[in-house]
PDB file of N, CA, C and O in Angstrom:
ATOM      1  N   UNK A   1     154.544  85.548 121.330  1.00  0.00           N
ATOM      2  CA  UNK A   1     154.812  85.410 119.919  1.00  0.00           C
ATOM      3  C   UNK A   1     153.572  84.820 119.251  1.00  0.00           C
ATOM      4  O   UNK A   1     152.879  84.046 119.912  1.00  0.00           O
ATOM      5  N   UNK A   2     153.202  85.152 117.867  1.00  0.00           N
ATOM      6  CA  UNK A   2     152.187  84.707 117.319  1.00  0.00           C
ATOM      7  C   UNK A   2     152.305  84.974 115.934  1.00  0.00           C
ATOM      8  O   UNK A   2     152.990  85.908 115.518  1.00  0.00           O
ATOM      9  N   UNK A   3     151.699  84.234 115.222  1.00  0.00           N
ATOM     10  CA  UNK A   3     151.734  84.467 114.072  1.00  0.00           C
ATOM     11  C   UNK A   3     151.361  85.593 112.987  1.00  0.00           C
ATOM     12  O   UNK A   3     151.282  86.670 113.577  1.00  0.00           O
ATOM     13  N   UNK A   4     151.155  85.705 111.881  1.00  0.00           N
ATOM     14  CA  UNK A   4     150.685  87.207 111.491  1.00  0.00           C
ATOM     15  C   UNK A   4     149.145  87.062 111.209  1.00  0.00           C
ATOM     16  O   UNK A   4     148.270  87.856 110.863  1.00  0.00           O
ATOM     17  N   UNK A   5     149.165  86.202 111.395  1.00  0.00           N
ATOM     18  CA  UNK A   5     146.953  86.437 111.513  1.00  0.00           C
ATOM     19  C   UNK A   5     146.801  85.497 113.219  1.00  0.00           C
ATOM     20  O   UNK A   5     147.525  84.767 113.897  1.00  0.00           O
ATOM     21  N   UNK A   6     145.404  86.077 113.308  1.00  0.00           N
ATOM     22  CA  UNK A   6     144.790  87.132 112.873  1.00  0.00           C
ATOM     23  C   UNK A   6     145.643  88.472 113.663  1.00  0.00           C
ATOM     24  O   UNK A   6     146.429  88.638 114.596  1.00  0.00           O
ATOM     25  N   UNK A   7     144.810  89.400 112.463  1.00  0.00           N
ATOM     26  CA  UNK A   7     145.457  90.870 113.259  1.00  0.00           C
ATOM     27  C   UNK A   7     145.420  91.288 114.800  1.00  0.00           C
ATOM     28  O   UNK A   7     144.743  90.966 115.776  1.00  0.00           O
ATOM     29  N   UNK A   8     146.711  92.355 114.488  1.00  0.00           N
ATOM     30  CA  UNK A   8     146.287  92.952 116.485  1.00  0.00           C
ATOM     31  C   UNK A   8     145.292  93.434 116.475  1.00  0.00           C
ATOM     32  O   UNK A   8     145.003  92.782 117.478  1.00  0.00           O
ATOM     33  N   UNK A   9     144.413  93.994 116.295  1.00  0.00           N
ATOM     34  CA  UNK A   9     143.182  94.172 116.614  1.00  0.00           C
ATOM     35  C   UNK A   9     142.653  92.879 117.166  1.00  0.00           C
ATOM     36  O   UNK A   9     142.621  92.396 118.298  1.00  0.00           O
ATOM     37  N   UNK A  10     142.259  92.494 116.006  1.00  0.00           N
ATOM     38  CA  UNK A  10     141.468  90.995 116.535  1.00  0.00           C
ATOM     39  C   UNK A  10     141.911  90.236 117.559  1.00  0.00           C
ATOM     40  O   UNK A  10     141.230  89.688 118.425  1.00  0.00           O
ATOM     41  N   UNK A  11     143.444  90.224 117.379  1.00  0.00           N
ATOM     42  CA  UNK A  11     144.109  89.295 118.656  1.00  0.00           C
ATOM     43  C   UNK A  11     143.940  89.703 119.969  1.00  0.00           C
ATOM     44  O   UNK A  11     143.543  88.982 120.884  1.00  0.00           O
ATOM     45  N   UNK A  12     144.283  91.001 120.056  1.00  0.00           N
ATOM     46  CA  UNK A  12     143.904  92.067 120.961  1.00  0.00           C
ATOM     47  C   UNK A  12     142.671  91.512 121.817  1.00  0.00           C
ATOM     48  O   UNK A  12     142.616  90.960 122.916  1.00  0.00           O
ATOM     49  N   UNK A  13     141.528  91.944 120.702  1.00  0.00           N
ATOM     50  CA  UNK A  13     140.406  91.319 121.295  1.00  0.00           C
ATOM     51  C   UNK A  13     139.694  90.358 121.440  1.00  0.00           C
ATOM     52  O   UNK A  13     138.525  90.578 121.757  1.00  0.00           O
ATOM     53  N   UNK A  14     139.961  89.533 121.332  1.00  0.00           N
ATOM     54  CA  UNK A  14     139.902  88.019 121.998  1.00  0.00           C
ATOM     55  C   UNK A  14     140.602  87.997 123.041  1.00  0.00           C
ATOM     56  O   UNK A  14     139.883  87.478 123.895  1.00  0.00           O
ATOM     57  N   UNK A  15     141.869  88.327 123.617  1.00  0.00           N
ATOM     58  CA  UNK A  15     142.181  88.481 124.946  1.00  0.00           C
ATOM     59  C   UNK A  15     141.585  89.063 125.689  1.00  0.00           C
ATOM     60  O   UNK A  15     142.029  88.989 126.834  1.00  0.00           O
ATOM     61  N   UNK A  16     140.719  89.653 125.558  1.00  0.00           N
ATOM     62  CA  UNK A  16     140.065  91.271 126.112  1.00  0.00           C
ATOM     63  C   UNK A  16     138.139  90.244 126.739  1.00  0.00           C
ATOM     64  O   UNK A  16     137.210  90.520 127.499  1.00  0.00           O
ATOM     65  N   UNK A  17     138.484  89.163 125.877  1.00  0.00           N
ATOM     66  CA  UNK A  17     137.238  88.571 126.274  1.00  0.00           C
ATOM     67  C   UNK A  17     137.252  87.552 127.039  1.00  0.00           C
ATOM     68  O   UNK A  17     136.219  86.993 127.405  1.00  0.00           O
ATOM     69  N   UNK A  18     138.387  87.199 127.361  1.00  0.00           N
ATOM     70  CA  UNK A  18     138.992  85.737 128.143  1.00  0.00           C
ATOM     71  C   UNK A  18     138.397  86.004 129.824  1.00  0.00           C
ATOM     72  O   UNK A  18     138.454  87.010 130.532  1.00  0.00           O
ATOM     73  N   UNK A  19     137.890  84.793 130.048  1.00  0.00           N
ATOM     74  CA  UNK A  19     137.637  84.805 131.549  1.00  0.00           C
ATOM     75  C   UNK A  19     138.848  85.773 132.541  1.00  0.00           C
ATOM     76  O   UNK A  19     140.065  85.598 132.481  1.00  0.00           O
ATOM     77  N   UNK A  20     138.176  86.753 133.389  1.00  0.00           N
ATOM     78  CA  UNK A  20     138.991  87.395 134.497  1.00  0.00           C
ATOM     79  C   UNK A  20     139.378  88.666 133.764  1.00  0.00           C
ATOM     80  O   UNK A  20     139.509  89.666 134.469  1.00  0.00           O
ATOM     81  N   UNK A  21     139.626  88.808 132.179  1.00  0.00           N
ATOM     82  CA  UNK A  21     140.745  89.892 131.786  1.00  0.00           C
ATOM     83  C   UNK A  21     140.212  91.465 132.131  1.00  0.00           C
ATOM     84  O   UNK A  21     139.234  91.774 131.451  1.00  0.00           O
ATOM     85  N   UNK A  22     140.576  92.276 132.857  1.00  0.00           N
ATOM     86  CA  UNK A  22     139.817  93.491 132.644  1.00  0.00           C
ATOM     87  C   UNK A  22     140.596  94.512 132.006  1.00  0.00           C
ATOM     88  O   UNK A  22     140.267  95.692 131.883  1.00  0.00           O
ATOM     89  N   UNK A  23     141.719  93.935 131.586  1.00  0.00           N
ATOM     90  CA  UNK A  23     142.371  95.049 130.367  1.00  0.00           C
ATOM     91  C   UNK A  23     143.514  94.768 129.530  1.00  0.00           C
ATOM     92  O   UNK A  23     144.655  94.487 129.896  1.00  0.00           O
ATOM     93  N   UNK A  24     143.252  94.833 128.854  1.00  0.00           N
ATOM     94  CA  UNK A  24     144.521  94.241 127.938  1.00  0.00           C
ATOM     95  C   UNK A  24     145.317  95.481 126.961  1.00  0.00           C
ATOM     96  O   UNK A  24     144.681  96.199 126.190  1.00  0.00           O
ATOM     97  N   UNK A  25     146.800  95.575 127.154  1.00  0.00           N
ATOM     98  CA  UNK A  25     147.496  96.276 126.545  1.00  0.00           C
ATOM     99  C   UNK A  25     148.323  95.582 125.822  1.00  0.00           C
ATOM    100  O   UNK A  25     149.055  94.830 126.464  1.00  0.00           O
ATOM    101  N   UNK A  26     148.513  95.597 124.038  1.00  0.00           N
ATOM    102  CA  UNK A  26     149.939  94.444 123.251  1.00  0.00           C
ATOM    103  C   UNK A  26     150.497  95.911 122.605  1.00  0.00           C
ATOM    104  O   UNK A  26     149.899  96.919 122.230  1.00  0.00           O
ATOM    105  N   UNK A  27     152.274  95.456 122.668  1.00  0.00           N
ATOM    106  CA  UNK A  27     152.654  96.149 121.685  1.00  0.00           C
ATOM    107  C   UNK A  27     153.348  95.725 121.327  1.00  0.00           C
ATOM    108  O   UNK A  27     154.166  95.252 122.116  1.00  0.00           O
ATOM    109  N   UNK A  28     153.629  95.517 119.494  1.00  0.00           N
ATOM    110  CA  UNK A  28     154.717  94.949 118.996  1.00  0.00           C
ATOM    111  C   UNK A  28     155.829  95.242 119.398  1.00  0.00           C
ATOM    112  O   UNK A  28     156.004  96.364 119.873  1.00  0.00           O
ATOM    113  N   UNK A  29     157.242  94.005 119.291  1.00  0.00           N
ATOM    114  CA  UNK A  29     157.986  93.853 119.689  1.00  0.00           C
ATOM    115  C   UNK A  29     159.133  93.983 118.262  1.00  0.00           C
ATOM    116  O   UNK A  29     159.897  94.925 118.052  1.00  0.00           O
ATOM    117  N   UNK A  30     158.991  92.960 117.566  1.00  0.00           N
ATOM    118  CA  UNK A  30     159.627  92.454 116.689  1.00  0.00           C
ATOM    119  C   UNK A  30     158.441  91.796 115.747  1.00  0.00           C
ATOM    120  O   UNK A  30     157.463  91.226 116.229  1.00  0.00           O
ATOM    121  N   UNK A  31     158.699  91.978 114.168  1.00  0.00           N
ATOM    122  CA  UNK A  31     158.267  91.267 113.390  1.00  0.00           C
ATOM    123  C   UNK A  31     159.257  90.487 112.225  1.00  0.00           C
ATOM    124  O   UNK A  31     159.904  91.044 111.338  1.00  0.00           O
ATOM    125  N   UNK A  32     159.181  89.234 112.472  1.00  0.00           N
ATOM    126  CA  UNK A  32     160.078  88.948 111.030  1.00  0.00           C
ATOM    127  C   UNK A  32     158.963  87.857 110.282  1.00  0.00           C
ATOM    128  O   UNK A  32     157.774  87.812 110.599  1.00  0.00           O
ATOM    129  N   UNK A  33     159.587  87.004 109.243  1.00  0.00           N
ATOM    130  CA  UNK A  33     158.952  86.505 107.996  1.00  0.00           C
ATOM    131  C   UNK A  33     157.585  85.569 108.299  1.00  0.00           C
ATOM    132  O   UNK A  33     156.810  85.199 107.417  1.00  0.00           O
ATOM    133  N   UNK A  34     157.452  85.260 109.760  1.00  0.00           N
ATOM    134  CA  UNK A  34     156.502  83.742 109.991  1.00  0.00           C
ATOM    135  C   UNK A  34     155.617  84.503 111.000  1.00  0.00           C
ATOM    136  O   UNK A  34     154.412  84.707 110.851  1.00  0.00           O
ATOM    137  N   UNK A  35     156.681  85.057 112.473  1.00  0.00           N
ATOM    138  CA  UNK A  35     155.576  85.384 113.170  1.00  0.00           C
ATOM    139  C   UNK A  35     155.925  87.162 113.941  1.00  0.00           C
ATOM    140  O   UNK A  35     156.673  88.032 113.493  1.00  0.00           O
ATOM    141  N   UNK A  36     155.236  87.187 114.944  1.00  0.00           N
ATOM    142  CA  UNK A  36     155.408  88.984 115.268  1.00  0.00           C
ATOM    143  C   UNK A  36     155.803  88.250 116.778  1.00  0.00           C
ATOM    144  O   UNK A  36     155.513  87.091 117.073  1.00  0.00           O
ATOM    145  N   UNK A  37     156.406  89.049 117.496  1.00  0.00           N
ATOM    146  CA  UNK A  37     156.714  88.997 119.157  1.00  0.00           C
ATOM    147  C   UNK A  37     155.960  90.035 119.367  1.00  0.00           C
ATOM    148  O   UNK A  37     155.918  91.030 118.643  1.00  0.00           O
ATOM    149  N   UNK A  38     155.259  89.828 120.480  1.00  0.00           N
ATOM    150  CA  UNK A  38     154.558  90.798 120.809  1.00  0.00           C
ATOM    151  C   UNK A  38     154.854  91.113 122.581  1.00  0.00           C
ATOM    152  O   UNK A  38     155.189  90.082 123.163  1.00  0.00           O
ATOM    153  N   UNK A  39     154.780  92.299 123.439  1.00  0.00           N
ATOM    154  CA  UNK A  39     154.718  92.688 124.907  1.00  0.00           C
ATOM    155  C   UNK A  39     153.073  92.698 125.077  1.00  0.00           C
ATOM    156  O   UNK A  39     152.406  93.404 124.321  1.00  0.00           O
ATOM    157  N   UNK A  40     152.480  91.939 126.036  1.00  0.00           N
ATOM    158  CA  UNK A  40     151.274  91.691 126.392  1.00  0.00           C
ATOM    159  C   UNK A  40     151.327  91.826 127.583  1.00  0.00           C
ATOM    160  O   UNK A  40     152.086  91.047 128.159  1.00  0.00           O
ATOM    161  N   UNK A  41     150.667  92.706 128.321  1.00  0.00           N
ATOM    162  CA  UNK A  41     150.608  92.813 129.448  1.00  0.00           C
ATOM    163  C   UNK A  41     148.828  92.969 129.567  1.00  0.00           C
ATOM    164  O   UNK A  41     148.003  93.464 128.798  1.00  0.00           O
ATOM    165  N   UNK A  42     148.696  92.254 130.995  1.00  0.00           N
ATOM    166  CA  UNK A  42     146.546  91.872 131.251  1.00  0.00           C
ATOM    167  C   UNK A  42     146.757  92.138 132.847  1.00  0.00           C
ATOM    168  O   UNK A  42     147.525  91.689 133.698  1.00  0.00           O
ATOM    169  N   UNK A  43     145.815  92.984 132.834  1.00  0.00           N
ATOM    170  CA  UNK A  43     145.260  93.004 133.930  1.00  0.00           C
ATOM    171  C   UNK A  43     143.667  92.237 134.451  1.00  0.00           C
ATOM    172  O   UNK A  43     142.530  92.268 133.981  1.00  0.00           O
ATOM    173  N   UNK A  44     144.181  91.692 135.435  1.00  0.00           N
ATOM    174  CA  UNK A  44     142.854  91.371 135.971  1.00  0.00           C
ATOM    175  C   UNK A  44     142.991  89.905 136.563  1.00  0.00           C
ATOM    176  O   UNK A  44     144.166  89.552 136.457  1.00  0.00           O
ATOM    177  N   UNK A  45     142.084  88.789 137.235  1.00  0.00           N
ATOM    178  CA  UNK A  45     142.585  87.593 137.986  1.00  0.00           C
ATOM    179  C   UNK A  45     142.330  86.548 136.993  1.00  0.00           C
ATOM    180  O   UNK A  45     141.280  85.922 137.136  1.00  0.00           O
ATOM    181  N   UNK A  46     143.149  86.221 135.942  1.00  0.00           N
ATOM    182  CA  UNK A  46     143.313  84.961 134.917  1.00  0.00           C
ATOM    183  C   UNK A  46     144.120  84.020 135.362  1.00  0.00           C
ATOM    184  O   UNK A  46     145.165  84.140 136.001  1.00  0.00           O
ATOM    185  N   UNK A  47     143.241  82.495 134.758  1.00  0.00           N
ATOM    186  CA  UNK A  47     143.892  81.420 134.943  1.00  0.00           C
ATOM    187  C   UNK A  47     144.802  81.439 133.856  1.00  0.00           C
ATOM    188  O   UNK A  47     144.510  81.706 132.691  1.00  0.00           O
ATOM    189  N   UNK A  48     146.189  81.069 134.405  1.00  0.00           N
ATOM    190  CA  UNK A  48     147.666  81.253 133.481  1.00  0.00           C
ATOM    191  C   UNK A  48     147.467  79.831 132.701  1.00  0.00           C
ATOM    192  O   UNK A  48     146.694  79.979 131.754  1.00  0.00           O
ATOM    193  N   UNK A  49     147.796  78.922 132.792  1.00  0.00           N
ATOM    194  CA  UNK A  49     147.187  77.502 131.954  1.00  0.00           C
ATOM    195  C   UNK A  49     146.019  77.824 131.214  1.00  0.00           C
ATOM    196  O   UNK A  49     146.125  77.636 130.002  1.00  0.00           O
ATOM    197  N   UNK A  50     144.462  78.449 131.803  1.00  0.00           N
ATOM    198  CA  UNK A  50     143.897  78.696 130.667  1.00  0.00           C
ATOM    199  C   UNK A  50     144.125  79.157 129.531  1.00  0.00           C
ATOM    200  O   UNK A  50     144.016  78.627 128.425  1.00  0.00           O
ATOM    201  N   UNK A  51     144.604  80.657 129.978  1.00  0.00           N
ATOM    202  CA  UNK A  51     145.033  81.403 129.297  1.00  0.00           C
ATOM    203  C   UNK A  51     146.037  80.633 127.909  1.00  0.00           C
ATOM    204  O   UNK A  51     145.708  80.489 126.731  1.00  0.00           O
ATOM    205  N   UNK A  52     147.212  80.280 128.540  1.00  0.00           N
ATOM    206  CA  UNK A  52     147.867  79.643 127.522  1.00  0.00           C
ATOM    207  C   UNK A  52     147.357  78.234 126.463  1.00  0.00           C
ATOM    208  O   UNK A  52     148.097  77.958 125.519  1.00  0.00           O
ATOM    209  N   UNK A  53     146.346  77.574 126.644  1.00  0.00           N
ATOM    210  CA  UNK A  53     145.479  77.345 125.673  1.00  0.00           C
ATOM    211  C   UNK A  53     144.703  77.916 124.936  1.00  0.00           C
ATOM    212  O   UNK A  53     144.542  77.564 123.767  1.00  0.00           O
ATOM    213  N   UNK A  54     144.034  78.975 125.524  1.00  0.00           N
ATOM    214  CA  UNK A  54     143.805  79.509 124.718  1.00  0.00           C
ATOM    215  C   UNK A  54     143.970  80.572 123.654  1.00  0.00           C
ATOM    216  O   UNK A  54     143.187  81.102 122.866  1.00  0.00           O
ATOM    217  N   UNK A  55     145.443  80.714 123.944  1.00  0.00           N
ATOM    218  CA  UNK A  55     145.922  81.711 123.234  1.00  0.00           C
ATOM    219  C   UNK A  55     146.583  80.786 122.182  1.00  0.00           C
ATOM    220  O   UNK A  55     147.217  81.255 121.237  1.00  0.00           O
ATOM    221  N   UNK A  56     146.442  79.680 122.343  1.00  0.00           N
ATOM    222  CA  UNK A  56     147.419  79.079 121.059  1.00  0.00           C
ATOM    223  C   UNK A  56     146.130  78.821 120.190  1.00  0.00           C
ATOM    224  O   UNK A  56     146.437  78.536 119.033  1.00  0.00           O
ATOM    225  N   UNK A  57     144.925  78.839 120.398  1.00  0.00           N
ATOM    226  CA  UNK A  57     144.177  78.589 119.220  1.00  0.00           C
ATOM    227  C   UNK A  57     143.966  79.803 118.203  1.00  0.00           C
ATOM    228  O   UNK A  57     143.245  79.748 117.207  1.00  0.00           O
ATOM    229  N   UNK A  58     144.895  81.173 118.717  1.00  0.00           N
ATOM    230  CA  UNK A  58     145.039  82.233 117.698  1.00  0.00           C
ATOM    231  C   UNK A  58     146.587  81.926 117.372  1.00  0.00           C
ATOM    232  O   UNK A  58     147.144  82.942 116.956  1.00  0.00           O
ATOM    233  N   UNK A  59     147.318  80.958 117.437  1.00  0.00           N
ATOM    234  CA  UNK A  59     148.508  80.963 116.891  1.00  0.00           C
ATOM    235  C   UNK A  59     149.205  81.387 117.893  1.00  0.00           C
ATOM    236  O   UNK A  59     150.375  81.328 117.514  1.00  0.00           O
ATOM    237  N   UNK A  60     149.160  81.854 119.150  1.00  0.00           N
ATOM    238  CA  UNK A  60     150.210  82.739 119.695  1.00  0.00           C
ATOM    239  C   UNK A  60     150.784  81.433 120.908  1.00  0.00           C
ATOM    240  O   UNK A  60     150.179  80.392 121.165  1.00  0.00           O
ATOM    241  N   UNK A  61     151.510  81.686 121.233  1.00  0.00           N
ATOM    242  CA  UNK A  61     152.214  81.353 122.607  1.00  0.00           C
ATOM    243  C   UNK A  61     152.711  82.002 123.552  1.00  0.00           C
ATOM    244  O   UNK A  61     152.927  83.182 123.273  1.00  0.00           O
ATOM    245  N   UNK A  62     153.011  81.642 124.703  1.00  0.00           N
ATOM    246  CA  UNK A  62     153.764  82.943 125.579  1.00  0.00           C
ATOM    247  C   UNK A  62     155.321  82.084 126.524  1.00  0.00           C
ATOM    248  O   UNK A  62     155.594  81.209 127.345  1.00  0.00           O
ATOM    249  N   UNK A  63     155.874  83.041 125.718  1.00  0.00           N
ATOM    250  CA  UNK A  63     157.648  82.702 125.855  1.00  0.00           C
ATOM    251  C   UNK A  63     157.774  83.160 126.980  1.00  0.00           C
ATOM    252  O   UNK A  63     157.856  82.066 127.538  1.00  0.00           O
ATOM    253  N   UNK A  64     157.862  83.892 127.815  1.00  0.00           N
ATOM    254  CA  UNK A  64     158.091  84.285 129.184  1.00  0.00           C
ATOM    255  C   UNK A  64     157.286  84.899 129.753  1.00  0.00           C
ATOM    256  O   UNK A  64     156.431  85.469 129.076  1.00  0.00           O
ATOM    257  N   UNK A  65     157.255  85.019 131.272  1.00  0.00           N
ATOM    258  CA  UNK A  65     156.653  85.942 132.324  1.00  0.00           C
ATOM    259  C   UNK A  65     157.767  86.791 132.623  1.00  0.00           C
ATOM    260  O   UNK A  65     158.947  86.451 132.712  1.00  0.00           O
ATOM    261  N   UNK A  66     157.205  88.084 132.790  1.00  0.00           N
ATOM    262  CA  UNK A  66     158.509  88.983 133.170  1.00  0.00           C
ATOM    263  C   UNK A  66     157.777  89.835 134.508  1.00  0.00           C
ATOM    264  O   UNK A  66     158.685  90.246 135.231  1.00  0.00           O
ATOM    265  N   UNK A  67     156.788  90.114 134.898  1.00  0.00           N
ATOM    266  CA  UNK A  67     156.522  90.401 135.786  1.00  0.00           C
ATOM    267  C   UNK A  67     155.201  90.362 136.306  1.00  0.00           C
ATOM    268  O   UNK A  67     154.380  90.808 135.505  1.00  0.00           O
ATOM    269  N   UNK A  68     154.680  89.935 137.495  1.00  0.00           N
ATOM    270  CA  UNK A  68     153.377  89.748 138.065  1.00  0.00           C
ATOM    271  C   UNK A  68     153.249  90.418 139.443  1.00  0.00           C
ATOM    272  O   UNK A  68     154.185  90.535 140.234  1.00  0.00           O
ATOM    273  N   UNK A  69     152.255  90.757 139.603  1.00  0.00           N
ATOM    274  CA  UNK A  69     151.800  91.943 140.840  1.00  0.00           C
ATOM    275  C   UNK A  69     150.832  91.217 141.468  1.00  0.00           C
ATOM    276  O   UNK A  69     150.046  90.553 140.793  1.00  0.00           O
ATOM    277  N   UNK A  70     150.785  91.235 142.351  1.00  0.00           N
ATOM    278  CA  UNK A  70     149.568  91.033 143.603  1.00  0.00           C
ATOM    279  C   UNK A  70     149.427  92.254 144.245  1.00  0.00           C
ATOM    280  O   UNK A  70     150.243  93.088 144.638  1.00  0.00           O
ATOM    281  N   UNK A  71     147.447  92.133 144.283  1.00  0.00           N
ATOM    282  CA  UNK A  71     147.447  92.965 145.254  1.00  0.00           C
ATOM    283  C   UNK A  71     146.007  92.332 146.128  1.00  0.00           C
ATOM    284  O   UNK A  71     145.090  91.614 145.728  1.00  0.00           O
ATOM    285  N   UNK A  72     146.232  92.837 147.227  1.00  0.00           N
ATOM    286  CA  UNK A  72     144.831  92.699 148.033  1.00  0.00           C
ATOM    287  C   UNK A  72     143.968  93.744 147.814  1.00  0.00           C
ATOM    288  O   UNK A  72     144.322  94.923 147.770  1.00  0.00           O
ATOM    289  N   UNK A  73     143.279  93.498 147.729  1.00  0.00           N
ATOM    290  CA  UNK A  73     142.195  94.444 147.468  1.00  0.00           C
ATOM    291  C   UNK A  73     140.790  94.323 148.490  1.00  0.00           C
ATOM    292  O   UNK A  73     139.918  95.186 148.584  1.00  0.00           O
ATOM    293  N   UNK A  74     140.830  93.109 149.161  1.00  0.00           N
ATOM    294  CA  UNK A  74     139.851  93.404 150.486  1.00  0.00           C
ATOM    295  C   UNK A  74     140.348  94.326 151.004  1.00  0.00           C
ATOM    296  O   UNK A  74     141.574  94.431 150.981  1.00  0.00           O
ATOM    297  N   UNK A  75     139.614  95.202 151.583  1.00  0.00           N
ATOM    298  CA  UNK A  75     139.386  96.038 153.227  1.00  0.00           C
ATOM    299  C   UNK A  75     138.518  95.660 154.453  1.00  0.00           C
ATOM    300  O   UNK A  75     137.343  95.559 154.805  1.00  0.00           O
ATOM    301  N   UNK A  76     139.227  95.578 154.700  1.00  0.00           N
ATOM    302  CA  UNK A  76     138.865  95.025 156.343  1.00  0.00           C
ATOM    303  C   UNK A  76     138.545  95.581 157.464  1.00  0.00           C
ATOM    304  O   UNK A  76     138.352  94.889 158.463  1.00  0.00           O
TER     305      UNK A  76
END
């Protein structure tokens, strides 16, 4: 959830620049009078505490985790 500034674009990309992210997909959820819900899904190895500081200095927060993947990716 986040507020209505700055725009998805912009919000977008500032996630897109965060340590680890190598891809970022948002799509609105819900918008009403104060703020927008947004589905954010990132790929790539981010610190979750970072992350959530720094997403509140664009206004946003993050209300739940709904799903996380591991994978290995060494070969051995």
């Amino acid at each position: 959830m986040k507020s209505h500034q700055p725009a998805l674009p912009e919000f977008t990309a500032s996630i897109g620049v965060f340590e680890g992210v190598q891809r970022v997909d948002v799509a609105v959820d819900e918008i009403d009078e104060e703020t927008v819900s947004l589905r954010v899904v990132i790929d790539g190895d981010v610190n979750y505490d970072g992350l959530k500081t720094y997403l509140a200095r664009y206004g946003a927060e993050i209300h739940s985790v709904d799903r996380v993947i591991v994978e290995d990716l060494e070969v051995g």
